[in-house]
N, C-alpha and C positions, 0 to 999 in steps of 0.2 A: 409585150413582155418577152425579157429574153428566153434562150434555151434552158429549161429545167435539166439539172443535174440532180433529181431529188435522189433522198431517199426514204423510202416508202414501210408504212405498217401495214402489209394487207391485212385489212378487218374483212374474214370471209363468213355472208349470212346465208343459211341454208332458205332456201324458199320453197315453197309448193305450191300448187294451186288445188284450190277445190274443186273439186268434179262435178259433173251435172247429172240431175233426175228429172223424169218428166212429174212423175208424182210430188206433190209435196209429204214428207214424213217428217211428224215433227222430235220423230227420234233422230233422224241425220242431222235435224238444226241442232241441238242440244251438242250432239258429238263438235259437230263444225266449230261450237261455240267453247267447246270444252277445251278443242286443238288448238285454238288460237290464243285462248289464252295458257296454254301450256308453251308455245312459240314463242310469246311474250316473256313468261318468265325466264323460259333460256334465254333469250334475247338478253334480259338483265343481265341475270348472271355473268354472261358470258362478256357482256360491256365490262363489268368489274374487273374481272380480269387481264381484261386490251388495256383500259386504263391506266392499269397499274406499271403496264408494258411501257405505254405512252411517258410517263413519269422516269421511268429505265433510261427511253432512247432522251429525253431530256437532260439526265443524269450523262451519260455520254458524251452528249453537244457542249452539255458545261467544261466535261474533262478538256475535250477537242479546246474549246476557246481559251482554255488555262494554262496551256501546253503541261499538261498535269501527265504524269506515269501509272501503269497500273503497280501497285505493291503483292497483291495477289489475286488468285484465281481458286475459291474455294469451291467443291462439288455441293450442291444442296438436292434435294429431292427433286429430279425432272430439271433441273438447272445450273444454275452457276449464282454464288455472290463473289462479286466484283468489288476489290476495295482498292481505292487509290490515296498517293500521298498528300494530295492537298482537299481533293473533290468528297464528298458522302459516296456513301459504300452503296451498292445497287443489286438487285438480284433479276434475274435473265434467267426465264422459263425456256426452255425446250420444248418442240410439239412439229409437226404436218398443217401442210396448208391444206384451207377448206376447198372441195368440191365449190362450186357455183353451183347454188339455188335457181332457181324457178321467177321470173316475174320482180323479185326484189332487186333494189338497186345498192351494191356495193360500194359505198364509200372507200376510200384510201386514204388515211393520215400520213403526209410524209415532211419532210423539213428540207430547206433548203437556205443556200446563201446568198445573199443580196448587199453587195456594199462590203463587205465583209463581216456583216452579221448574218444569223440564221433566225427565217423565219417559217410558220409551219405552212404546209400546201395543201389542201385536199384535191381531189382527182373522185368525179360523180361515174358512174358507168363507165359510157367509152368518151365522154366530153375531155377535153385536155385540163389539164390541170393547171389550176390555179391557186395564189395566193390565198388564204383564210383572213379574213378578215372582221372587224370587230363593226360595235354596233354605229362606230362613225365613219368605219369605211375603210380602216388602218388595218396592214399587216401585224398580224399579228405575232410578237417577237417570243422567240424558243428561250432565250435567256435576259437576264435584265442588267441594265446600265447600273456603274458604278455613278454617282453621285459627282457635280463636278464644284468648288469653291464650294464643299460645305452641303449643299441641295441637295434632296431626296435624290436617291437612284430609280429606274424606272424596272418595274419589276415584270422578270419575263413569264408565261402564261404555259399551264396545260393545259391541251382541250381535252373536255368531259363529255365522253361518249355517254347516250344515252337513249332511250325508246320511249313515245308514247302515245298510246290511242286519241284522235283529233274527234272532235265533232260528227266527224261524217263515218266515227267507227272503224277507220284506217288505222296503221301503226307507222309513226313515221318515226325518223331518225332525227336527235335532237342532238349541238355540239353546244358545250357551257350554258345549257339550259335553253338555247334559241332552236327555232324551229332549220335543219339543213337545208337550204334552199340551191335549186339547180333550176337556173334562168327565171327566175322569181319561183318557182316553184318548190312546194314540198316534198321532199325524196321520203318514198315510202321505204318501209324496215320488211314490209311481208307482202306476197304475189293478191290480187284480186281474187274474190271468188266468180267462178266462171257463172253467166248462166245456165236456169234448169233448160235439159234438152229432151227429147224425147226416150223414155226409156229403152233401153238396149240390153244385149245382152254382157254381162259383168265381165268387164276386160279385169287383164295382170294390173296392180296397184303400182303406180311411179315410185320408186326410191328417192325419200330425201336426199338433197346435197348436206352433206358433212359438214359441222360445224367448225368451220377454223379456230383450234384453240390456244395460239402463239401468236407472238408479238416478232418474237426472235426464231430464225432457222433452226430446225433440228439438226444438234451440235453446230451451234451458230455461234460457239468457241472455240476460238482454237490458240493456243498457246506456241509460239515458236521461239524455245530456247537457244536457239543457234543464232536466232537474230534478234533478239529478246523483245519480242513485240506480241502483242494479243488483236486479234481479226473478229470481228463481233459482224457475223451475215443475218441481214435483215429476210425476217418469210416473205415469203410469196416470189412469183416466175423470175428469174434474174435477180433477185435481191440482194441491194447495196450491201457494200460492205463499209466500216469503222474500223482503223491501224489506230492503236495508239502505244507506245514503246514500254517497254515493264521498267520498274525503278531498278537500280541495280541490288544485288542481292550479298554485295561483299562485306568479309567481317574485316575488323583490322584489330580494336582494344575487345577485350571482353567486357570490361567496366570504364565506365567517365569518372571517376572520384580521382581526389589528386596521388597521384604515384610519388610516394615518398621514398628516397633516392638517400644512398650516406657512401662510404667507403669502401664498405664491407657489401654492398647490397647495390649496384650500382646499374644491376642490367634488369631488363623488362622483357618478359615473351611475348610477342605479339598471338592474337587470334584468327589467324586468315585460314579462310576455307578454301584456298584453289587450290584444285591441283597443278602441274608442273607443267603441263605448255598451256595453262590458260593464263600467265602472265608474260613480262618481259623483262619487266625492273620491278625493283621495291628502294623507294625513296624516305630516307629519314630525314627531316631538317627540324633543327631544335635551335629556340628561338629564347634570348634570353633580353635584358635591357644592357647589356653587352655586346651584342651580337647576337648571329647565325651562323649554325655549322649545317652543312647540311653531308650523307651520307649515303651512297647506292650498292647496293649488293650486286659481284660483280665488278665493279669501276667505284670500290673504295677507294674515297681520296684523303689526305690526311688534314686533321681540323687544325694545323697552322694556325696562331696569331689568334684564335676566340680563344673567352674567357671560360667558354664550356666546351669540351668535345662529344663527339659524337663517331660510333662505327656501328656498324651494323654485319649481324651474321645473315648468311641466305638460309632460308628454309632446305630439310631435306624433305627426300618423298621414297613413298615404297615403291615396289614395284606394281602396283592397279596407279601409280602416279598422287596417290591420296597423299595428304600430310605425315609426316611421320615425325620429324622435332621441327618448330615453328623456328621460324626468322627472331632473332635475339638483337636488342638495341642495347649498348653499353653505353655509359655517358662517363667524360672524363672532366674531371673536375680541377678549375686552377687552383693555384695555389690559395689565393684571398676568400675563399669562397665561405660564404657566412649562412648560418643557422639562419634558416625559412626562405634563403634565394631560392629562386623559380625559374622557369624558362618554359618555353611552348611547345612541345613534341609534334611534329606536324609528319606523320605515315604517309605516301601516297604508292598506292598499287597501280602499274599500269597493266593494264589489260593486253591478250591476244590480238584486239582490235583495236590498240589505239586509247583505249578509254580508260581516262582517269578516276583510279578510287579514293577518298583520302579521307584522315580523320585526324583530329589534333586531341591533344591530350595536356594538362597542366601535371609538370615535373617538378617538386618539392623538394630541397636539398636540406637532409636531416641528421643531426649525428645521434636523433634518437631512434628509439628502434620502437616502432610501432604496433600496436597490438593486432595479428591478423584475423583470429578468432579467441571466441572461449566457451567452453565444452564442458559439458557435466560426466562423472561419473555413472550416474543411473537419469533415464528420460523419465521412468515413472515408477513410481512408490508406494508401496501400503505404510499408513502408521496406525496404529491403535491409539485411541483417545487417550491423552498422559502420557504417553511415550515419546522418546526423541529418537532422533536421527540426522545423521552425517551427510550432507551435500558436500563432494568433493569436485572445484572449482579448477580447471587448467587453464591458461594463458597461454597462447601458443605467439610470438617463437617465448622460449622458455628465457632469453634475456632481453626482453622485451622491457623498455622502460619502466613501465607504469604498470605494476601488478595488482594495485589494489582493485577492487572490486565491490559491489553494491548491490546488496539481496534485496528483494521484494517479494511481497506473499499478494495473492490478487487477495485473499480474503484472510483477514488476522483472526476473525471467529471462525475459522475452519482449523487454519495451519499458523503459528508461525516459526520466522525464521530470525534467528540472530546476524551479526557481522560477522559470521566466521561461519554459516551456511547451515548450523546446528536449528535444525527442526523439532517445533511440538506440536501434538493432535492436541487440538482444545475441543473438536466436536465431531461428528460424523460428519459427512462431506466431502466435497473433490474441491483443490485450487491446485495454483498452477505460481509455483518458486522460479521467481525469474533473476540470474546473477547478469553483471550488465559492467563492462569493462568503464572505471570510471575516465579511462584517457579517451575512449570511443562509444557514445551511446549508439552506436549500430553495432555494435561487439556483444552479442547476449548468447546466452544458452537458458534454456527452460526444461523444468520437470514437472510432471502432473502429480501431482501426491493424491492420494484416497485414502481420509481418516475413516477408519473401521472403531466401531465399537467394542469392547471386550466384555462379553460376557459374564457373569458370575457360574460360577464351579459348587462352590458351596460355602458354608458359614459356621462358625462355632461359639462357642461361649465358655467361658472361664471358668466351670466346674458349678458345682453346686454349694449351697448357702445354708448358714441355719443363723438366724437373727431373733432379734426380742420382739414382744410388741412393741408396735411403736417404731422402732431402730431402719432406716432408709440404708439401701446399700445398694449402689451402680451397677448394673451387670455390664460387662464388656462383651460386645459380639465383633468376631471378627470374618471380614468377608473375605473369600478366597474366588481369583486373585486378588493382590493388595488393589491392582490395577482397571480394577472393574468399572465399568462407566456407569451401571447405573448401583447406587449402593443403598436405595432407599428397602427397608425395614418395617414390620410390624412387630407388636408383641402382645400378647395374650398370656394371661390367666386361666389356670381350669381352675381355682376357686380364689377369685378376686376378696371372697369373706376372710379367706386365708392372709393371703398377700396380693395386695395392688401391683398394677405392675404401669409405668408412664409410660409415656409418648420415648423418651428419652431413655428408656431400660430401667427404671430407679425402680426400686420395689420397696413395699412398704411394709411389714409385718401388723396385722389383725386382729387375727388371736390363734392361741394355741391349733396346730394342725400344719398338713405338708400341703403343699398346691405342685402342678408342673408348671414354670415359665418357657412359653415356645416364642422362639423370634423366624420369620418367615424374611426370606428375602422378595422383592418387586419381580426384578429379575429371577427367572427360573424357578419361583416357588422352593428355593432350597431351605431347608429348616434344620435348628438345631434347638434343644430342650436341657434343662436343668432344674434337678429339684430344689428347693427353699423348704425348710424346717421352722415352723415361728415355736417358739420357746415361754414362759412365763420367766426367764432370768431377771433377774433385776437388769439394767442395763448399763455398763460404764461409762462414768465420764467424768470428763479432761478440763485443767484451766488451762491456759496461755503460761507459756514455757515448763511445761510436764512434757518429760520423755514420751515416746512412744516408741512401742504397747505398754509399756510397763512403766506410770506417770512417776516411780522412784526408783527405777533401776538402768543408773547405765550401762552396765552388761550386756544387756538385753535392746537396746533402744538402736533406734534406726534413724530417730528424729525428732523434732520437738514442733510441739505446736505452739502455733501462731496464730492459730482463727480457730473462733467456736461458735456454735450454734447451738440453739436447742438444750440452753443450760449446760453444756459440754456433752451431751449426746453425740453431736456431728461435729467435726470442724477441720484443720488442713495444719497438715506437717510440714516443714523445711527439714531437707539432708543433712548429716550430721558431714559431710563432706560433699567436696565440690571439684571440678575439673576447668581445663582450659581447653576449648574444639571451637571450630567454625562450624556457624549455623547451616551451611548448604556449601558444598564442594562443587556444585554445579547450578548455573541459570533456571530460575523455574517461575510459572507466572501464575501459582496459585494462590487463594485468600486463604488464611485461617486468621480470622479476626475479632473471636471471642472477645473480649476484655475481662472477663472475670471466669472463666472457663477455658483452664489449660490443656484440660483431660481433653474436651474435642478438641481445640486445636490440634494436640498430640496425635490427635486420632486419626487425623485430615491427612496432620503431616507422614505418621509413620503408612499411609494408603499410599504412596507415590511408591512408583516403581523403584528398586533398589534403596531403599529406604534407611537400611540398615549403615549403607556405606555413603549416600548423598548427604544425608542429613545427619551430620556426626552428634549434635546438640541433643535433640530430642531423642538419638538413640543411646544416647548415655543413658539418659532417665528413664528409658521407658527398658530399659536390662537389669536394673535394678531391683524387676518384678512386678508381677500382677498390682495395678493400681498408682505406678508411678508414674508420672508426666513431667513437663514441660512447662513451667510452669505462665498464665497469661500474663501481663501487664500489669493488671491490675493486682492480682495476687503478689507478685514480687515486690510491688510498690508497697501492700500493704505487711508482710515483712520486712521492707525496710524500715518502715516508722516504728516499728517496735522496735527494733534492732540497733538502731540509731538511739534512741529513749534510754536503751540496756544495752551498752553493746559492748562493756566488761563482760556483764553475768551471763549474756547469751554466748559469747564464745569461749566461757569458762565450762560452759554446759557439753559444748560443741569437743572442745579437747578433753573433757573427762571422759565421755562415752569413744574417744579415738578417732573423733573429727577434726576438721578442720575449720581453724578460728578465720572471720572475715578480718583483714587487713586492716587497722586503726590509721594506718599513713595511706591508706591506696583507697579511700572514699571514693575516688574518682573512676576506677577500675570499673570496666562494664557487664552488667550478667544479662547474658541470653533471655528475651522473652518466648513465648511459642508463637506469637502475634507475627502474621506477614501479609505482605497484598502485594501482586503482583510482582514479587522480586526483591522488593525492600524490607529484610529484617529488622523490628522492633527489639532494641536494647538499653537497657536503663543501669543509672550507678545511683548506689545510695543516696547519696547526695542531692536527688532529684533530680541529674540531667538524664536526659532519657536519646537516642539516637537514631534515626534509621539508613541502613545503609544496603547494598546490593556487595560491595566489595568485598566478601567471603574474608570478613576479620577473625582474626582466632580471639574469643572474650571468655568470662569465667561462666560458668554451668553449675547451678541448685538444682536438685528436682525437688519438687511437692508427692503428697501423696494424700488424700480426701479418704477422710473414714466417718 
């Protein structure tokens, strides 16, 4: 075998020997027996960690055969990880070499070249060192064969250091699970115990040898940036050393996307981190299906005769020699030159030594102006459930082609958003409004919205009542704010004998006597109260088209009824005049979808924040006074069919009291219902076409009013 040039893991195991008594005590055997196997489990231990070591200098050997770079050199606890450009990344413990033990026989794992492969070596005591070999007699290889026509590769080997007790109660050293052998024999892990001798007087106790707990030297790295290489020294006496060259560390682009290039925008700052005497040139060649120009700062020469040019500024520097304004590449463009040509920007940096850095880049020739960012007004927002709010969107450069833009809401039952960035709370909750440049979906900006709840403040009710037996009358509660998110309601009676009172506020008169009506809000427990008077009056009532209040005085009348109940006790009035307004002046995604119930619709709609000026329609009818609405679909529908039946005698009725008559030519004209779901207002024309639309139409406006 020839001269080894290994390099060596000293694996160092501390040994002792046992001492001798002439007595037998069968307390020292216990102890004896206690220490050894305390020996043993170090022994483990400490195999797991060489192992790991083992796998390390393996990870190295690979680099070596790869001609592979280190890329870094990161500090870890007691060590270093090591990561390279092509190889797995490795960690390399720190530590002192062990003392030699007593009686035990030291192994040496170390690796070596043969052929110009590496393969590993062990070294027993003082025997020379030899090749490791496998269970048919083969060197055993550090790394493994690529594969050749296709065929399995031959995969390279760590040995797995290990310990364990034989037959005869020894401990020996085991490599991939086979017993160590040293000239057919088994290399023990721990010294013999001596025999008993005669007793004596009790001498000073020997000192263990030190447990070797490295693979790698302390600081068995080292980093030399002047020559940019990293030295990795193996532990133990003389131990080998590992060169391998660090990757270069130069910037040249900040970003690889294609650099889009026009007339007005024609140059590029480069990114280079050297300072002033660690280069010599900087090279630009820009490569098109026209040609190459190429460009040196310094020994600029002129781009003659290509259909692209190219110059280049040098970098300045301050005075520590750091960067101060980068190197600038201008590109000159021919005359023919067409929307989307391209060309290859090819940077190369030469170094203080010699050493080329380069990087290429695709150059885009655009006479559009591309979007570089886009940027929110606010990153994060409270909204209150019902409420809106403004996202305001910038495009940056400000004449940048393509300004549109594209909202997104992560969660539509928390937040949403429109096309023009206008925000609503539909529920308590956090999302997150994402606008998103539609000429570049890498062009985004986001804001975190948190809908909050709005509490209720307090609530009221429409005064107090004095009714017949018998006679039902709606009480209205109103909750403050209009905007309150939870607006659920109770109502009580203090003498339900008196007057009932519904689910819905309706009250019902009993018999003669006063009761209190209290409505409690959910929210906050806020309450508000009103007395009711029940009466023994006789009670009035109404046919279909009688004034109202006064079923023969238009003087007095405000309306004429349309619907009766209850033998004319209840029923529902149409306005003696009417208006033109749009239903909502602004987006909004609530229901009110009563069908025969315009009062709650009304009710729904006038609870929306600014209510009075959003929603022009239902705030006509509901100024008109206690009890006016909006009226639903259904209700309108069923004024129509009377009014169509009679529609002389009702708008003769309509101008004598000083209203106004519905249009005999204009059947087709549309009147507001109070009906909407999610944005699309419900409107109908006598005629029976009916419509829904979100487009904020101006149509004609009745209010109703229920007695």
């Amino acid at each position: 075998m020839k001269k080894f040039r290994h390099y060596a893991l000293l694996l160092v195991t501390a040994m002792t020997v046992f001492g001798c008594s002439k007595d037998y005590d069968d307390t020292e055997l216990k102890q004896d027996i206690s220490d050894l196997q305390s020996r043993v489990e170090k022994l483990e231990t400490w195999c797991t960690t060489v192992n790991s070591q083992i796998s390390a200098l393996q990870g190295l050997v690979t680099a070596l055969e790869a001609k592979d770079y280190v890329t870094g050199v990161s500090p870890v606890t007691n060590g270093y990880t090591i990561t390279f450009s092509k190889s797995d990344a490795i960690t390399i413990y720190n530590g002192k070499d062990g003392a030699k033990g007593t009686d035990g026989v030291t192994p040496v794992i170390g690796v070596d070249k043969f052929e110009g492969e590496y393969y590993w070596t062990v070294k027993i005591g003082t025997a020379a060192t030899t090749w490791m070999l496998d269970a048919d007699g083969k060197k055993v290889r550090t790394t493994g064969d690529k594969g050749v026509d296709g065929s399995a590769g031959i995969n390279g080997q760590s040995p797995i250091l290990s310990v364990a007790t034989d037959t005869d109660g020894k401990v020996y050293w085991k490599v991939n699970g086979e017993w160590l052998l040293n000239s057919g024999k088994k290399v023990q892990a721990t010294g013999d115990k001596g025999d008993k001798g005669e007793t004596g007087s009790a001498g000073a106790a020997g000192a263990d040898g030190a447990q070797g707990d490295a693979v790698f030297a302390a600081d068995g790295v080292t980093v030399d940036k002047t020559k940019g290489t990293v030295t990795f020294t193996l532990a133990g006496e003389g131990g080998a050393t590992f060169t391998l060259p660090m990757a270069s560390e130069m910037k040249i682009f900040k970003e690889f996307t294609d650099c889009m290039v026009r007339p007005a925008m024609k140059t590029l700052t480069l990114d280079l981190n050297l300072k002033q005497d660690e280069y010599t040139a900087v090279k630009a060649e820009l490569t098109s299906s026209k040609g190459m120009t190429t460009a040196i700062v310094k020994a600029t020469r002129a781009a003659a005769g290509s259909p692209w040019g190219v110059t280049l500024k040098e970098p300045t520097f301050n005075a520590d020699k750091s960067i101060k304004e980068n190197a600038v590449v201008t590109f000159d463009f021919p005359a023919d030159v067409t929307e989307g040509e391209f060309a290859l920007l090819k940077v190369t940096v030469i170094d203080d030594k010699g050493q080329e850095h380069a990087a290429t880049r695709i150059i885009v020739y655009s006479t559009k102006v591309a979007v570089e960012s886009v940027t929110l007004n606010q990153v994060t927002i409270d909204v209150n459930v019902g409420d809106e709010a403004n996202l305001i969107a910038t495009v940056t450069p400000a004449d940048a082609t393509t300004q549109t833009l594209k909202w997104e809401s992560s969660d539509d039952e928390i937040v949403t958003v429109d096309a023009a960035g206008k925000m609503t709370g539909v529920k308590a909750g956090s999302a997150t409004i994402t606008v998103t440049s539609t000429a570049d979906a890498t062009k985004t900006a986001t804001c975190a919205v948190t809908v909050k709840n709005v509490a209720v403040t307090g609530i009221t009710l429409d005064g107090d009542k004095a009714i017949a037996i018998n006679e039902t009358v709606k009480l209205i509660a109103t909750i403050v704010p209009a905007n309150a998110t939870n607006k659920k309601i109770t109502w009580n009676s203090s003498n339900p004998e008196i007057a009932s009172i519904g689910t819905d506020g309706t009250i019902e008169g009993k018999a003669a006597g006063e009761t209190t009506i209290t409505v409690t809000t959910e929210d906050g427990s806020k309450i508000a109260t009103c007395k009711v008077e029940v009466t023994t009056k006789p009670l009035k009532t109404y046919n279909v088209g009688d004034y109202y209040p006064d079923a023969d005085n238009s003087s007095t009348a405000v309306g004429v009824v349309f619907q009766i109940t209850d033998g004319g006790v209840h029923g529902k009035v149409i306005s003696l005049d009417e208006t033109t307004a749009q239903w909502s002046t602004v987006n909004h995604y609530f229901t009110a979808g009563d069908y025969n119930d315009g009062a709650a619709n009304t009710k729904i709609i006038m609870e929306q924040p600014e209510a009075d000026t959003k929603y022009p329609a239902a705030a006509w009818c509901v100024a008109k006074g206690t009890g006016w609405y909006l009226p639903a679909r259904g209700e309108l529908e069923g004024f129509g069919n009377i009014w169509r039946a009679n529609a002389t005698t009702y708008n003769t009725k309509f101008t004598n009291a000083g209203g106004t008559a519905i249009n005999l030519d204009s059947w087709e004209d549309y009147y507001w219902t109070s009906n909407t779901n999610s944005g699309y207002d419900s409107a109908i024309s006598f005629d029976r076409v009916s419509t829904s639309t979100s487009n904020k139409e101006n149509y004609k406006v009745r209010a109703c009013y229920a007695y």
